[in-house]
C-alpha distance (Angstrom), angle and dihedral (degrees) to the residues before:
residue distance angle dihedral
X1 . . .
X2 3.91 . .
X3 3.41 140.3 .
X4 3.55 124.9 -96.6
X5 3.80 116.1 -115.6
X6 3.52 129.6 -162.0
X7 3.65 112.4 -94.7
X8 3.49 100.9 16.1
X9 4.01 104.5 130.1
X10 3.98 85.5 55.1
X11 3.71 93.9 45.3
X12 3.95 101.4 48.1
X13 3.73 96.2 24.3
X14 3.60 108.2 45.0
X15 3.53 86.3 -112.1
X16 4.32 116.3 170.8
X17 3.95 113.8 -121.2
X18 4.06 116.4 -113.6
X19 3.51 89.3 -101.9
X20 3.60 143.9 97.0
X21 3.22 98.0 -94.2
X22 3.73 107.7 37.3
X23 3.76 88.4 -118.5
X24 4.10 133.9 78.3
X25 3.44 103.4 -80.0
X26 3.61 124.0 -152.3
X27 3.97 97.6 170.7
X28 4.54 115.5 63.9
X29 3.39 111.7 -159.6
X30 4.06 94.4 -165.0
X31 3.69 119.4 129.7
X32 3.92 90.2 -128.1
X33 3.78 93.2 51.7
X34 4.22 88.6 45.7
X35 3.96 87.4 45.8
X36 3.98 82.6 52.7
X37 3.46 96.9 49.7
X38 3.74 90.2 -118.8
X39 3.58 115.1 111.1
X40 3.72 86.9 117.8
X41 3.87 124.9 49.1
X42 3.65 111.2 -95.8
X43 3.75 144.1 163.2
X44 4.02 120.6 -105.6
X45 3.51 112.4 -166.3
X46 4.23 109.1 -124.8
X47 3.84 117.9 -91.6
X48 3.75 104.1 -100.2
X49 3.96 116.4 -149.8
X50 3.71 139.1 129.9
X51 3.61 136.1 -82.8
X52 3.87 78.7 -119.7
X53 4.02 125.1 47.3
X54 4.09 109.5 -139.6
X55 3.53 111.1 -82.5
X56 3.57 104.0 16.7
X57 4.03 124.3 116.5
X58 3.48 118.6 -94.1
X59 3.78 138.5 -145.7
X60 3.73 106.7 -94.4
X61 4.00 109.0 -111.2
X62 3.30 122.6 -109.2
X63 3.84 108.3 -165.7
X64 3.91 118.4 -65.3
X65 3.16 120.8 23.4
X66 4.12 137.8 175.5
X67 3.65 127.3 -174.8
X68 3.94 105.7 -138.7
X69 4.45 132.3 177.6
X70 3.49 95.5 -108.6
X71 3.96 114.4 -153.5
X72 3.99 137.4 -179.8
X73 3.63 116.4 -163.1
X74 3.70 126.8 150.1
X75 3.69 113.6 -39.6
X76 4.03 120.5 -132.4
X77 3.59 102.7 -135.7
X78 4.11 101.2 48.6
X79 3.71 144.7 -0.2
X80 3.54 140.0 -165.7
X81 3.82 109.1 -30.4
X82 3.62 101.4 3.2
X83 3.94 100.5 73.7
X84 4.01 120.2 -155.8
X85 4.15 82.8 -125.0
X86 4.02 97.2 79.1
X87 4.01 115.9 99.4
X88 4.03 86.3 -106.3
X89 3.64 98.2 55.7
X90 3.76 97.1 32.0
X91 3.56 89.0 56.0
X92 4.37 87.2 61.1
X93 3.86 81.0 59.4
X94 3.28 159.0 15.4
X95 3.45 92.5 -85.9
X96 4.02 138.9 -129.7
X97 3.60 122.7 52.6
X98 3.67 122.0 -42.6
X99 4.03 145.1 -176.8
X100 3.91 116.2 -129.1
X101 4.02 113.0 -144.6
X102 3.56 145.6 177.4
X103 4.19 104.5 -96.1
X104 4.25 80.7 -132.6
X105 3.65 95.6 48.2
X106 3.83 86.4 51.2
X107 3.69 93.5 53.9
X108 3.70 100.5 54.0
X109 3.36 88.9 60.4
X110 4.21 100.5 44.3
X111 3.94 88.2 -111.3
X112 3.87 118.2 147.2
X113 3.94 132.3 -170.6
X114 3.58 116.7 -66.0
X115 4.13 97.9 11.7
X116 3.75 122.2 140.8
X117 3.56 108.7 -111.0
X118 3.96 132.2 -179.3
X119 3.53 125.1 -126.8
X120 3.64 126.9 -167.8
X121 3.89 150.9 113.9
X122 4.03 132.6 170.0
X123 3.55 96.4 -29.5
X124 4.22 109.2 49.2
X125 3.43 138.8 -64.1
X126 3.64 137.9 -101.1
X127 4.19 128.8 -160.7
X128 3.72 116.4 -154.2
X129 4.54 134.5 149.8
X130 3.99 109.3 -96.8
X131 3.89 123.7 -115.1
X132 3.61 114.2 -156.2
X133 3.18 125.9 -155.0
X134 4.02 149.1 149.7
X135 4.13 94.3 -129.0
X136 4.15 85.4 72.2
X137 3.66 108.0 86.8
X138 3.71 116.7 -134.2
X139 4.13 111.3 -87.0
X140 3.73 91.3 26.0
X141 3.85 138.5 91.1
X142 3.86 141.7 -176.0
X143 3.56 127.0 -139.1
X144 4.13 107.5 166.2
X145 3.75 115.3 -140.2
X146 3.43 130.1 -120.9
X147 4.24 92.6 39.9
X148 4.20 100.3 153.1
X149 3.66 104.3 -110.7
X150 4.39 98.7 -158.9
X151 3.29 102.8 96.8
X152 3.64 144.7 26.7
X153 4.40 95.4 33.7
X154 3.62 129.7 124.3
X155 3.22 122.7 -148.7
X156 4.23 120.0 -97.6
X157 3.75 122.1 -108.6
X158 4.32 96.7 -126.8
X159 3.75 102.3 55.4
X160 3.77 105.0 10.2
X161 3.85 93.3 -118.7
X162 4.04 133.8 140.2
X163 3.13 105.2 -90.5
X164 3.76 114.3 -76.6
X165 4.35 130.8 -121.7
X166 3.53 126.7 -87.8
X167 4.13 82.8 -98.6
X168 3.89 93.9 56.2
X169 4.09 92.0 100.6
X170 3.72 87.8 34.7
X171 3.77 133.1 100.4
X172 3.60 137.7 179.4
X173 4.25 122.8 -109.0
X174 4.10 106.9 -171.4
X175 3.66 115.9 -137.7
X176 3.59 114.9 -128.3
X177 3.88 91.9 -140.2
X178 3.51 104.4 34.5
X179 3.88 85.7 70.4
X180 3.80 95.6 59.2
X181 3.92 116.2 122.0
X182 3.61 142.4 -166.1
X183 3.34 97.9 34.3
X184 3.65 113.9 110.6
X185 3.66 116.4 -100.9
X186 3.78 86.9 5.8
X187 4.09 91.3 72.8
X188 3.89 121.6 125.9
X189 3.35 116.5 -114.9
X190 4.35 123.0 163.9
X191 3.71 104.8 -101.7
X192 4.22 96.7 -3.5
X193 4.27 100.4 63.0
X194 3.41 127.9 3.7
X195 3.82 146.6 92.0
X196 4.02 116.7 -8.0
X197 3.80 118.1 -99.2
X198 3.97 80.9 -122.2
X199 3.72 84.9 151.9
X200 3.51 93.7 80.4
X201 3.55 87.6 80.4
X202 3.50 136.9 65.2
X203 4.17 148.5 98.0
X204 4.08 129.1 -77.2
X205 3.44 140.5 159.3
X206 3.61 120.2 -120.0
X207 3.77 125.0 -158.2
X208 3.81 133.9 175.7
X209 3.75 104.4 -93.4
X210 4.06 108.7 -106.3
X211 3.86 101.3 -154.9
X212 4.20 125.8 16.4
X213 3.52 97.6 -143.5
X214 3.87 119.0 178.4
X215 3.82 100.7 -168.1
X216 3.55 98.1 -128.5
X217 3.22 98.4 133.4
């Protein structure tokens, strides 16, 4: 009656690390990692480019506007198989899928708790309620992955679709060394090693959504 912790077996059991070594290693002496300038741990500032590339068309704007970093980690109320739309874990909430922003950020743009807002930029769009809230910083929002997108979703204002996932404005970026192999601890493996979830990151512009429409027709 305890919960499992990462690293446990090795900790209590005497158990060698994954790695090369046996041990945690902080220091990878592989000639892709060297090439990369990362055999030691070190912090890479985030790409920073628009929710539009230069020269491309844009959405037409539709009153206020603000272009935000738009991430999805881990969401608080559900994960995985256990989605946040059962009576338990809608019952934490408010329920459905939502967009966490800065209260400020909001406000520049005439958005109030609990409006439907669009989100979107060169890659899709995605139509979810706001949360405000003061633990957003300013220039940043949430929207947690893995939200079930069946029910409760209007459809956007630029294409006319339901309302999109939380990785609708997101695309992938491939990590040179996260698709090393054969190399101890550096091994692929599906959902143990492999590419980054560099997706997670990128910019959008959020707007308050003009017209809830729910496509029945």
């Amino acid at each position: 009656n305890r919960r499992y912790s990462p690293f446990t077996i090795n900790k209590e059991f005497n158990i060698p690390w994954h790695t090369l070594t046996g041990r945690q290693s902080f220091y990878l002496d592989h000639e892709v990692m060297l090439d990369f300038g990362e055999g030691l741990p070190l912090y890479i500032p985030p790409i920073t480019r628009g929710a539009f590339v230069k020269g491309e068309k844009e959405v037409e704007n539709q009153g206020k506007s603000i272009s935000l970093r738009y991430m999805t980690p881990h969401q608080k109320w559900g994960i995985h198989t256990m989605f946040t739309d059962t009576n338990n874990m809608a019952q934490l909430f408010r329920g459905w899928q939502v967009v966490w922003m800065n209260e400020e950020d909001a406000a520049s743009i005439g958005i109030k708790d609990n409006d439907w807002i669009e989100v979107y930029n060169r890659n899709g769009a995605v139509v979810a309620r706001a949360v405000l809230t003061y633990r957003m910083p300013r220039g940043a929002v949430y929207m947690y992955h893995a939200q079930d997108r069946h029910m409760g979703v209007p459809g956007n204002n630029i294409n006319k679709v339901r309302g999109g996932t939380h990785n609708s404005v997101t695309r992938i970026y491939p990590k040179a060394t996260h698709m090393i192999g054969g190399y101890s601890q550096l091994s692929y493996g599906f959902n143990y090693y492999g590419p980054t979830g560099s997706q997670r990151d990128t910019m959008a512009i959020i707007r308050p959504l003009k017209e809830v429409d729910w496509l029945e027709d």
